[in-house]
N, C-alpha and C positions, 0 to 999 in steps of 0.2 A: 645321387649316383644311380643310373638305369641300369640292369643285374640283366642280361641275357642266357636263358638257358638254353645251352642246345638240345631239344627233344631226344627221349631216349624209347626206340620204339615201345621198348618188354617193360618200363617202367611204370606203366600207366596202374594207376590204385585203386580201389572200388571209392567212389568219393560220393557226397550227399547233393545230390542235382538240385535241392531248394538252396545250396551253397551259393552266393555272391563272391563278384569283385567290383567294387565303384571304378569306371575308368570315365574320367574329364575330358570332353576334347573341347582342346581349345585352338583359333581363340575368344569362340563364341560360351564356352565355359558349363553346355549340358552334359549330363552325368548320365549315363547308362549302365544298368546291373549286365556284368556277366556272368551268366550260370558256371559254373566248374566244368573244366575240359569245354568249355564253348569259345570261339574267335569273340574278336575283337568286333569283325566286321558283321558276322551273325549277330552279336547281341544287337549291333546297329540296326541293322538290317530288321531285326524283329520289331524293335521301338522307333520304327517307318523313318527313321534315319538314311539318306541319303549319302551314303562317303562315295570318292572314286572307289571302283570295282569293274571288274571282269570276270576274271576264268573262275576265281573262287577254288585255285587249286598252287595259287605260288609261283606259277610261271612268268605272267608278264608282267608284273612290277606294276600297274596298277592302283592298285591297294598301299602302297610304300608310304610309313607316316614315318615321324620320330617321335621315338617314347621319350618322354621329357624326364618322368619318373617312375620308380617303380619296379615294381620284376616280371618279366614275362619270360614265357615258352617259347622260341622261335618258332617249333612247329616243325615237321619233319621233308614240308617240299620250301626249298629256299633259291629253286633255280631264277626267279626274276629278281633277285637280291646279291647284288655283288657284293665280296668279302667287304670294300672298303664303305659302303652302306651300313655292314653292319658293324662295323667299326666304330662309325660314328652314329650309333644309336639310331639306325632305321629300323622298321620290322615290316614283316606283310602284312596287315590285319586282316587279311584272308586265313593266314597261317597264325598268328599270335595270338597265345592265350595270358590271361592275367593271372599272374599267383599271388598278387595282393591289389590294393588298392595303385594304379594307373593315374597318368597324363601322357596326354598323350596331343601332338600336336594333328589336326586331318581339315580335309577342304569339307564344307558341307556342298551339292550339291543342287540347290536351291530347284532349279526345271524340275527334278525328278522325284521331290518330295511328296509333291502332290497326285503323283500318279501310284496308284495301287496296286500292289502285284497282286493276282487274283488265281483262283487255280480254276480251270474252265474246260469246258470239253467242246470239243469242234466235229465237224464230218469233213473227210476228205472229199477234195470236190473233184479233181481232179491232176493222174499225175502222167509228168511228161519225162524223157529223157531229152537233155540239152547238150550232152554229149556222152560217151559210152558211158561215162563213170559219174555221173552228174543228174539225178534228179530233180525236175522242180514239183512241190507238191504243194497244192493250192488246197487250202482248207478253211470251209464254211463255217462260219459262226452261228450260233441260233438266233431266229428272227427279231428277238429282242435282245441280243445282248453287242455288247462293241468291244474292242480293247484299245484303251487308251494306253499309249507310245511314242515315244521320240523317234523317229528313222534311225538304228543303229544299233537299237535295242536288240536283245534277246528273246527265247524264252527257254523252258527246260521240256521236253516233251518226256511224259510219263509213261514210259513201259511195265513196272511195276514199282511196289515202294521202294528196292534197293537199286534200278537201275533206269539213268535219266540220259538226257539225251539233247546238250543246246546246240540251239542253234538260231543265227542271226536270222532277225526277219527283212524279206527282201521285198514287200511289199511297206508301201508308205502308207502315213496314216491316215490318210481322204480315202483311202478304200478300206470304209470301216466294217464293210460286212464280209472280209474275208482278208487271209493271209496268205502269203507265198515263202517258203522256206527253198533252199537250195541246197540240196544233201551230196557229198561223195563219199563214193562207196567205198571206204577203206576196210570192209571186210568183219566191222565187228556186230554183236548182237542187233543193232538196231537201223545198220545199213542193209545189212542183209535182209532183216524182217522186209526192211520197205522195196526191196528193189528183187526180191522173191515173193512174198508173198501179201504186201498191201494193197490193197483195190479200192477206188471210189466207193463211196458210202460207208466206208470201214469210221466208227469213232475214234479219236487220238483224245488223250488227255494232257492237259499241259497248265506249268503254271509259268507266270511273266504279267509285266514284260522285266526285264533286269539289265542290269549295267549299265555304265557312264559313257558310252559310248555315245555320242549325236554330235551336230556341228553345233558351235556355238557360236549363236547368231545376234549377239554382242558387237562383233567384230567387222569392220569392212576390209579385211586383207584380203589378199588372193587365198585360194583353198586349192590345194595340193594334195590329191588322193592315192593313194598307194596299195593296189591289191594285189593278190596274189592268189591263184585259182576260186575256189568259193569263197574268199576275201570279198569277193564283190557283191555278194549279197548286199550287204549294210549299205554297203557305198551305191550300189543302186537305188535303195529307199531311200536313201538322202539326197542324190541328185534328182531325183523325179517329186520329192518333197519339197527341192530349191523350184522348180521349174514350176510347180504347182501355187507354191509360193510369188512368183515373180522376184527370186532375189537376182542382183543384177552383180553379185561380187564372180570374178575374175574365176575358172574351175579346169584345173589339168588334171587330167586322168592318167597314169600308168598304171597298166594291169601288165604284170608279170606272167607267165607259166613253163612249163617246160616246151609242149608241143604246142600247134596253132591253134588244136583240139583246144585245151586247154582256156584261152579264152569262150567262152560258151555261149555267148549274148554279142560276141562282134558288131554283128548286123544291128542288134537294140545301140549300141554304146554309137555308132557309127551317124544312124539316124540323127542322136543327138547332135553330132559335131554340121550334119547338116543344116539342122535346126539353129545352129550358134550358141549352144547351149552351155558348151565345153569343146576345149582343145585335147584331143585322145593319143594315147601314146601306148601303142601296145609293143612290149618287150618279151622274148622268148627265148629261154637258155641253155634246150636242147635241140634246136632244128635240125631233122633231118634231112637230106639232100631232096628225098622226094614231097617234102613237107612244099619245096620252091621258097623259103622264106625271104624274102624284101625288106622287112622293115628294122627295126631294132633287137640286139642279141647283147644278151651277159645276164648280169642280176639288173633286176627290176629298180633297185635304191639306187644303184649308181647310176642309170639312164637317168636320174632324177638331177643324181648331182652333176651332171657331166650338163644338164642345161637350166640348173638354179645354185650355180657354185654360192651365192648367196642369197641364204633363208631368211634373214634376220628383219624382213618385213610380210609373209607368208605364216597360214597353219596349213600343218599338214593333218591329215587324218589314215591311217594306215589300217591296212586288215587282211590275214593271214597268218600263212605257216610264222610260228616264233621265231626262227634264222632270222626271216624276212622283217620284219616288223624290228627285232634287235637289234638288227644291224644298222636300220632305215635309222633308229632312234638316237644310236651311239652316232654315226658317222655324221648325220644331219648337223646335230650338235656341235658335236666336235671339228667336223670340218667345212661347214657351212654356214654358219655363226646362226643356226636354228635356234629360238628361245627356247628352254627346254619345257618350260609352259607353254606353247603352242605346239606341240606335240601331243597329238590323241591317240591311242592305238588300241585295236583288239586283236590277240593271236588267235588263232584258231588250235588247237592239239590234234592228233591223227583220231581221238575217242572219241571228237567230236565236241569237245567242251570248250567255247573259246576262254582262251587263257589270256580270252573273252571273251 
């Protein structure tokens, strides 16, 4: 019988950090030590374990296994975990800690084992605005170094040791001697630093790449992308990774936002649909009169479903605000007969952490 504890914030005890828990994931059957007060997904994460992951904060479900046995700590963020999940013995391993010896059932991610998360420092090469609220900031790697990544990947940029700052890389991987991030400026510590007072040649530190985010290229279904304002980073470096590639599978684009603004690379996405690259579907949920808006209006998932009522031979790959991706996730599913294994997603949080 699996023991769920709901975390209690004031409860936490002075405990011994050389403390273990064995937790098993199967059903490949390797055993990971978890330190005392450490996740699930961190011990993985340290013993270059591979599991699905994103935000690393409990929002987008992600991370969701079921503990077979054992007693765990929910952990005190459970918003990508619905009641009836934890009902039937799911947890976040983002959020889950062990209070004894664990089983635990999780997928390994085999692509992303072998790539190395690294902590590295770059120069800003240079930064641009792509629309008022929207930085792109291209940063130089040193003459001998590269980062090896999947298009869709992350990384965390280092402001100092107690405050980080992810964000999807919007460059693909053939351009290995520099990256391109996509920032909006929602106002907190590290939008502001960049969009007041960052300047080319400034150092950035950062460590990555992270998350299970990338296409998988197993598959010849059609690919079905769903963004939503800097959702479109990732989904940038994967379709310009397909192109670089030569894949030849099937690729629709909706990009959601509120204003036209909002879309920020039209003209880059547009070119594509020139090229025959992909079919582009931009969608806009607040037009205003003098916006002149033409093309499609509502939420961004329903334009999806309003011309794929059936999923049930398609993946989709989704990226943005949590609403947007949750909803894409439940209704696709539920009303679309979407497997819910081909469904990939990363949310994005207003902190800048995607929730992945």
């Amino acid at each position: 019988m699996t023991k769920v504890v709901e975390s209690q914030a004031n409860a936490l005890q002075p405990h011994d950090p050389s403390a273990t828990h064995a937790v098993t994931c199967q059903p490949i059957g390797r055993v990971i030590d978890v330190r005392e007060n450490e996740t699930i997904l961190g011990a993985a994460l340290r013993a270059g374990m591979a599991l699905p992951h994103s935000c690393r904060n409990g929002v987008c479900g992600t991370c969701k296994a079921k503990i077979v046995a054992g007693d765990i700590d929910q952990g005190p963020a459970l918003t990508g975990l619905p009641e009836h999940d934890r009902e039937q013995g799911f947890a976040l391993l983002c959020q889950a800690r062990p209070k004894s010896a664990v089983t635990v059932e999780c997928q390994v991610i085999a692509a992303v084992e072998g790539i190395p998360v690294r902590k590295m420092v770059a120069r800003v090469r240079e930064l641009d605005l792509l629309a008022p609220d929207v930085m792109r900031i291209r940063l130089n790697l040193a003459a001998n170094q590269t980062l090896r990544f999947l298009p869709g990947q992350y990384i965390d940029i280092i402001m100092n040791p107690a405050v980080r700052r992810s964000l999807s890389l919007a460059s693909a991987p053939h351009d290995a001697d520099w990256l391109e991030l996509h920032l909006r400026n929602y106002g907190g510590p590290f939008s502001t630093h960049v969009f007041t007072k960052m300047r080319a040649n400034d150092l950035v530190r950062f460590e990555g790449p992270m998350g299970t985010f990338f296409v998988r290229e197993g598959s010849d279904k059609p690919i079905i992308f769903v963004g939503s304002g800097t959702g479109f980073a990732p989904i940038k470096a994967m379709i310009e990774h397909a192109v670089q590639q030569g894949v030849k599978r099937p690729m629709t684009l909706y990009w959601g936002g509120r204003r036209p603004a909002d879309l920020y690379h039209d003209a880059l996405v547009k070119s594509w649909v020139a090229a025959g690259v992909l079919t582009y579907v931009p969608v806009i949920s607040q037009a205003l009169p003098d916006d002149d808006w033409q093309g499609r209006t509502g939420f961004v998932h329903r334009a999806v479903m309003e011309d794929f009522p059936d999923m049930s031979g398609v993946q989709v790959y989704a990226c943005g605000a949590p609403v947007v991706v949750d909803s894409a996730r439940r209704e696709f599913v539920a009303g679309c007969g979407l497997p819910a294994d081909e469904f990939y997603a990363d949310a994005f949080l207003p902190g800048g952490v995607p929730a992945a």
